[in-house]
MDAnalysis code that builds the backbone (N, CA, C; Angstrom):
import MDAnalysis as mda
import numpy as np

u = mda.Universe.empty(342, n_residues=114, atom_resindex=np.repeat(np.arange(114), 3), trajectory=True)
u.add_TopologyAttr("name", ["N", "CA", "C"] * 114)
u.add_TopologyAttr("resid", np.arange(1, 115))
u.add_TopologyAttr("resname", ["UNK", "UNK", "UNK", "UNK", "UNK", "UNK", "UNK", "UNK", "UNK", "UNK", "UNK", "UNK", "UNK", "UNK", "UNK", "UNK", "UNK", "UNK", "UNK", "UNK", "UNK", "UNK", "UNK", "UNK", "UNK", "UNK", "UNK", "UNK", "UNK", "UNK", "UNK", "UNK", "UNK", "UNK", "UNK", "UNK", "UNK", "UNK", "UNK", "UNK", "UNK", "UNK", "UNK", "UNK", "UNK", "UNK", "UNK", "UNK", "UNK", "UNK", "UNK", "UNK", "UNK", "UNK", "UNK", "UNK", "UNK", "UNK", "UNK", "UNK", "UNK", "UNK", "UNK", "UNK", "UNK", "UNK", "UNK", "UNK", "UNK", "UNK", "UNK", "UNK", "UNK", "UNK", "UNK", "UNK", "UNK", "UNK", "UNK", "UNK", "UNK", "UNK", "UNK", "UNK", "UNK", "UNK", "UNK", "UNK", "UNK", "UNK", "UNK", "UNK", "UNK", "UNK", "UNK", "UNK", "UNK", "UNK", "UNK", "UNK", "UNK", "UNK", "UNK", "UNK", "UNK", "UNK", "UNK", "UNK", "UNK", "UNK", "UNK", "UNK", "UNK", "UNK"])
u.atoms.positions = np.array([
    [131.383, 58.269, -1.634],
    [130.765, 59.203, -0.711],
    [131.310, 58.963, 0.701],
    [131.814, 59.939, 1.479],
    [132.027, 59.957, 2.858],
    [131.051, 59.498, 3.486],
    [130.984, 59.218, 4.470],
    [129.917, 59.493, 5.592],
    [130.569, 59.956, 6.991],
    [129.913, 61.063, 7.666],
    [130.501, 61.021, 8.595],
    [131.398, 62.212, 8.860],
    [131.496, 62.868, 7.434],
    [132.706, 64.067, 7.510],
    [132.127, 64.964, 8.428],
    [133.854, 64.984, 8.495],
    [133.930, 66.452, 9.940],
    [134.326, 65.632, 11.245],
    [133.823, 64.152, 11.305],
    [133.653, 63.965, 12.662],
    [135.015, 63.481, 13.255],
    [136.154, 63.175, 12.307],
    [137.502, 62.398, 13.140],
    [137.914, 64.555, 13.130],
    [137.698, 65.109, 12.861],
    [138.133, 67.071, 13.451],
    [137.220, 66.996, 15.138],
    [136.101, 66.714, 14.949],
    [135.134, 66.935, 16.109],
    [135.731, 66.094, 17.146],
    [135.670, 64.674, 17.018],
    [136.144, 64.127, 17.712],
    [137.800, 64.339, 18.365],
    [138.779, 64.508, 17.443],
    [140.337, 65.071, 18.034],
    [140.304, 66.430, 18.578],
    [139.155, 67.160, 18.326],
    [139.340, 68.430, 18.977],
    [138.842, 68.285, 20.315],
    [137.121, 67.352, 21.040],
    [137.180, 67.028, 22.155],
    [138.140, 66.334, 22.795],
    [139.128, 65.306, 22.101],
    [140.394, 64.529, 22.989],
    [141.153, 65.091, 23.433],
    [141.276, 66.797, 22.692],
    [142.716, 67.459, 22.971],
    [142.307, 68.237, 24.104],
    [140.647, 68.674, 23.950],
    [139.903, 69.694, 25.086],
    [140.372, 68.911, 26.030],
    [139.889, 67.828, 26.276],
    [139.994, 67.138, 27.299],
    [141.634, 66.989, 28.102],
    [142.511, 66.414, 26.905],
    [143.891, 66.326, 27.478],
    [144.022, 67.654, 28.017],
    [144.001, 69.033, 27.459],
    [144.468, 70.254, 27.511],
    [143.849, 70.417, 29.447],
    [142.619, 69.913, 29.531],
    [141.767, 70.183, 30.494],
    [142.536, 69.178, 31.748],
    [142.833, 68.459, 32.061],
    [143.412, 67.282, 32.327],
    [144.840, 68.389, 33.418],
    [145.661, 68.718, 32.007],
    [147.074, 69.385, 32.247],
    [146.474, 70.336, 33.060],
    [145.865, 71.394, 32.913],
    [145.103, 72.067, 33.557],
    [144.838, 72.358, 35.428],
    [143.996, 71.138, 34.884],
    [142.928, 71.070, 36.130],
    [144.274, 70.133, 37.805],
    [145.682, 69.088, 37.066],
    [146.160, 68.775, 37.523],
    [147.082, 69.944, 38.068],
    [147.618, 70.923, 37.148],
    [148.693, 72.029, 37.470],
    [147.790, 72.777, 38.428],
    [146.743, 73.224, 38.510],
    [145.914, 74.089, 39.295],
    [145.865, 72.956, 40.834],
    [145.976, 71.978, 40.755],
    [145.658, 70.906, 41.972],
    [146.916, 71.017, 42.887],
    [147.923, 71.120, 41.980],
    [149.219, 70.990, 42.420],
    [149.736, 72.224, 42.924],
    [149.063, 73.161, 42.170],
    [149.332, 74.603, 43.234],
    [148.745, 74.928, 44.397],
    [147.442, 74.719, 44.256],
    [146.283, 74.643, 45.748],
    [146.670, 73.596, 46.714],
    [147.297, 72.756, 46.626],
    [148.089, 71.893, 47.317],
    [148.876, 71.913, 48.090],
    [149.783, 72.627, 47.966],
    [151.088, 72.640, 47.738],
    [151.888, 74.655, 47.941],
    [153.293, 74.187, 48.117],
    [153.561, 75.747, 48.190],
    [154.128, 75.907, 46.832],
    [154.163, 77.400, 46.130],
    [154.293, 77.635, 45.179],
    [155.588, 77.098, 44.365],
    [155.924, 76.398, 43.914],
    [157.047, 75.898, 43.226],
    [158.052, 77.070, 42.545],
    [159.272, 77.077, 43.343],
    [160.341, 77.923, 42.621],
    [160.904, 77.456, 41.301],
    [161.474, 78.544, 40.999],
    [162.442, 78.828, 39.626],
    [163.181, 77.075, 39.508],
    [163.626, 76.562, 40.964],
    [164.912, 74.743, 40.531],
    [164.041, 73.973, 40.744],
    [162.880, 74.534, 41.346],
    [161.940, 73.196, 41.219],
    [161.089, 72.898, 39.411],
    [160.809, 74.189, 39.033],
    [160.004, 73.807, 37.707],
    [161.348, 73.059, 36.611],
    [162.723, 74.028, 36.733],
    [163.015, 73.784, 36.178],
    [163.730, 72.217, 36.382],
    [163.725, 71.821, 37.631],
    [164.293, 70.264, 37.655],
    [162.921, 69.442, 37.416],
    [161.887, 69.654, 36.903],
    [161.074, 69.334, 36.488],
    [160.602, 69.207, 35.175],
    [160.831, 70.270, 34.586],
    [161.086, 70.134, 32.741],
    [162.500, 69.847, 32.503],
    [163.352, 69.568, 32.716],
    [164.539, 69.147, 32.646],
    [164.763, 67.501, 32.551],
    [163.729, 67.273, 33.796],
    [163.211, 65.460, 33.690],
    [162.640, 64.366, 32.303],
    [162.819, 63.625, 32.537],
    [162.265, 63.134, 30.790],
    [160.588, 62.901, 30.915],
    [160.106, 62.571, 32.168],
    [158.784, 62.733, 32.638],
    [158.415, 64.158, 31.931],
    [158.849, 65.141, 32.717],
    [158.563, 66.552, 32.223],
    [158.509, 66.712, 31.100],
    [159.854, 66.438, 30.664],
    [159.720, 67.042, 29.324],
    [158.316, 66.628, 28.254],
    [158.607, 65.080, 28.176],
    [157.302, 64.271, 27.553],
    [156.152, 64.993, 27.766],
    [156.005, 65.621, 29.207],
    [154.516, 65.923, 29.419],
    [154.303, 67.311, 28.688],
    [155.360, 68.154, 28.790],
    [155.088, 69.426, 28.381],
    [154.865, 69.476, 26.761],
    [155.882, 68.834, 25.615],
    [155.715, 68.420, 24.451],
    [154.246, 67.904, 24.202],
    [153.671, 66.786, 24.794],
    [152.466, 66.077, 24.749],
    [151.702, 67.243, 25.174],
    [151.668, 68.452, 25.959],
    [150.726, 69.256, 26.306],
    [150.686, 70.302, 24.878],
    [151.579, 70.542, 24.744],
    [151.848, 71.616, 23.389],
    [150.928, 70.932, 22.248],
    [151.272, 69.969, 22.108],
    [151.171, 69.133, 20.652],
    [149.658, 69.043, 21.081],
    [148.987, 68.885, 22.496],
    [147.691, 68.519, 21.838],
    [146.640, 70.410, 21.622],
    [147.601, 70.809, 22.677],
    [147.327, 73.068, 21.887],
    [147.362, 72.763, 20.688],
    [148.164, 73.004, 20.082],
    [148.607, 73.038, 18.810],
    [147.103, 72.453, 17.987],
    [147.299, 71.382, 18.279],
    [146.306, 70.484, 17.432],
    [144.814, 71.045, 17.265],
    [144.378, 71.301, 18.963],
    [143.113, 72.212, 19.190],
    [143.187, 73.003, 18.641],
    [144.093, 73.838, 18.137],
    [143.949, 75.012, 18.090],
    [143.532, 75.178, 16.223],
    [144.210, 73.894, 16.183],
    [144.473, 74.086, 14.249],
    [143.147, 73.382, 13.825],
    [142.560, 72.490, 14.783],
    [141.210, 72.143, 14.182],
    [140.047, 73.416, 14.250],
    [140.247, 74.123, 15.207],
    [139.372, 74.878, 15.538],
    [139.861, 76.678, 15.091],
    [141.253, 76.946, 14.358],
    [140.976, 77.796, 13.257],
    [141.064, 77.778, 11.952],
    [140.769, 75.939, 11.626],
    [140.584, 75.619, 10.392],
    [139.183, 75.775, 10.279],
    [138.593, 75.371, 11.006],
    [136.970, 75.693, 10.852],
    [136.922, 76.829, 10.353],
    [137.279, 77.795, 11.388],
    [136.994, 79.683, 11.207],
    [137.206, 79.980, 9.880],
    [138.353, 79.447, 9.289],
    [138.898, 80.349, 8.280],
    [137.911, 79.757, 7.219],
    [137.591, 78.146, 7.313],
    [136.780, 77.365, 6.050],
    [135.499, 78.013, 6.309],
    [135.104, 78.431, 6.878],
    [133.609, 78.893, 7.428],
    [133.470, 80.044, 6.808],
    [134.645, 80.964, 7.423],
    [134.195, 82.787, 6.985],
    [135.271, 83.330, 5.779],
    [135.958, 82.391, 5.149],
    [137.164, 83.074, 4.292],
    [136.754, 81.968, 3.400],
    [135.905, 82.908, 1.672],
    [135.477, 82.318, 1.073],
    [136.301, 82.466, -0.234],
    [137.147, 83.212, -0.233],
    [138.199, 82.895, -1.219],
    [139.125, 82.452, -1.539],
    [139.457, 81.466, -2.293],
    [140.154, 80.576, -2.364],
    [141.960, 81.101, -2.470],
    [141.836, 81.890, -3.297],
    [143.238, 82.563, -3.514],
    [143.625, 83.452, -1.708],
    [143.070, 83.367, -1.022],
    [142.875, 84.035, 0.636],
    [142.910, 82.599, 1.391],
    [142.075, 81.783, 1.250],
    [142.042, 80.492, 2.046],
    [143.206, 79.830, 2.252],
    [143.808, 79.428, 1.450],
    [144.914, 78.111, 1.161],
    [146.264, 78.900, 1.629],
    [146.584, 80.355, 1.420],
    [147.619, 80.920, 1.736],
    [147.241, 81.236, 3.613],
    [146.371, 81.270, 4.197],
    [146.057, 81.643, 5.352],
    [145.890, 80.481, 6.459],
    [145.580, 79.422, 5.642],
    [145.713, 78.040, 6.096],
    [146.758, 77.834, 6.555],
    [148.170, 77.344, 4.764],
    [149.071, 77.392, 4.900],
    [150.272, 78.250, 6.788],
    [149.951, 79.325, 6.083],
    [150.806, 80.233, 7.296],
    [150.225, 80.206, 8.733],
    [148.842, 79.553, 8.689],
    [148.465, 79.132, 10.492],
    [149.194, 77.976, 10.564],
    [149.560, 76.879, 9.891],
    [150.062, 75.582, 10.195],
    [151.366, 75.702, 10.449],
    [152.120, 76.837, 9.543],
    [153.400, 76.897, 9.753],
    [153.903, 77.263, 10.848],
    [153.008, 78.240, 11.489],
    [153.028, 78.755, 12.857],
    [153.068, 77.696, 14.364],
    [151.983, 77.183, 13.702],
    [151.684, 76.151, 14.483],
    [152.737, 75.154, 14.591],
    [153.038, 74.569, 13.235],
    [154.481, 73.587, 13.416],
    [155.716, 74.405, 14.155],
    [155.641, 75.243, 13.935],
    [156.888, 76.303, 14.217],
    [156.599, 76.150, 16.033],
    [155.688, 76.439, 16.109],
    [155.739, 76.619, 17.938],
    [156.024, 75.261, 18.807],
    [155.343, 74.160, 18.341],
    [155.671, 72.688, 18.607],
    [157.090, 72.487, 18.280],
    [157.329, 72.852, 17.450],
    [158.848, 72.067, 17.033],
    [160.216, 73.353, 18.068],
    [159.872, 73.907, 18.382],
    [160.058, 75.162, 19.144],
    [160.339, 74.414, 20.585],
    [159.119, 74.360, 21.315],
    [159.023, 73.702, 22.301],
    [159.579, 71.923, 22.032],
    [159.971, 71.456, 21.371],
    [160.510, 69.861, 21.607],
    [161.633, 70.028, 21.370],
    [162.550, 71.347, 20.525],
    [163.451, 71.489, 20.422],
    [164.311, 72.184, 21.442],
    [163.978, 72.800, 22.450],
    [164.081, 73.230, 23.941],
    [163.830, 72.046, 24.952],
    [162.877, 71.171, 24.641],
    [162.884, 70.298, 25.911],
    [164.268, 69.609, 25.778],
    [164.235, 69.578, 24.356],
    [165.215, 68.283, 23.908],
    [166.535, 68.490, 24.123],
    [166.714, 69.881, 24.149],
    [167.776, 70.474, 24.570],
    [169.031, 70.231, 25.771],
    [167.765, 70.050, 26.711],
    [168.352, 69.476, 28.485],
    [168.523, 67.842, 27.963],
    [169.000, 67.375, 27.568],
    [168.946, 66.059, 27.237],
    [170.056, 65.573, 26.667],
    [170.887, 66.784, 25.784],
    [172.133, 66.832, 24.875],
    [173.530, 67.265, 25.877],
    [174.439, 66.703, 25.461],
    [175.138, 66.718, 26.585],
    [176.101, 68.328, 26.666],
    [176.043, 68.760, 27.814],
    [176.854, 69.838, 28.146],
    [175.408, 71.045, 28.304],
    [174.674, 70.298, 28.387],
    [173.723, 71.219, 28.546],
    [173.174, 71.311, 29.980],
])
């Protein structure tokens, strides 16, 4: 018997709120701050390995929020199984697809001649 189920979903979905909130609340600080950052500034900024890390680490913890919280939806209101597992499936793929998307672009500035 489990005990406890559900709660390591509950719990990684507040860590990611939080990280997500974090990225957020710092990018909004940094604009009210500050004058609006041009086109060589963002981009000598995701171009950086600082940057990059941060933007990947920001995606990955979206991603994550996002997949705990429309795994719920679909386990909650999509009660058929032959509907469930295929709808699951193709949110995750999406999901991997957009992360691996974004690390494969950061990673990009990093390879040479780029």
């Amino acid at each position: 018997m489990r005990i406890f189920l559900g709660q390591r979903a509950w719990l990684l979905q507040r860590l990611t709120a939080l990280l997500i909130l974090l990225f957020v609340v710092l990018g909004a600080a940094g604009l009210l701050a500050g004058a609006t950052p041009s086109y060589v500034q963002w981009h000598a900024f995701a171009s950086s390995s600082l940057g990059a890390v941060l933007i990947v680490l920001f995606f990955g913890a979206l991603c994550l929020h996002a997949w705990i919280g429309i795994r719920d939806i679909v386990l909650d209101y999509v009660h058929a199984p032959g509907v469930r597992l295929p709808l699951l499936a193709l949110i995750g793929i999406i999901l991997c697809a957009v992360l691996l998307r974004v690390a494969l672009t950061m990673a990009a500035h990093f390879l040479p001649g780029a």
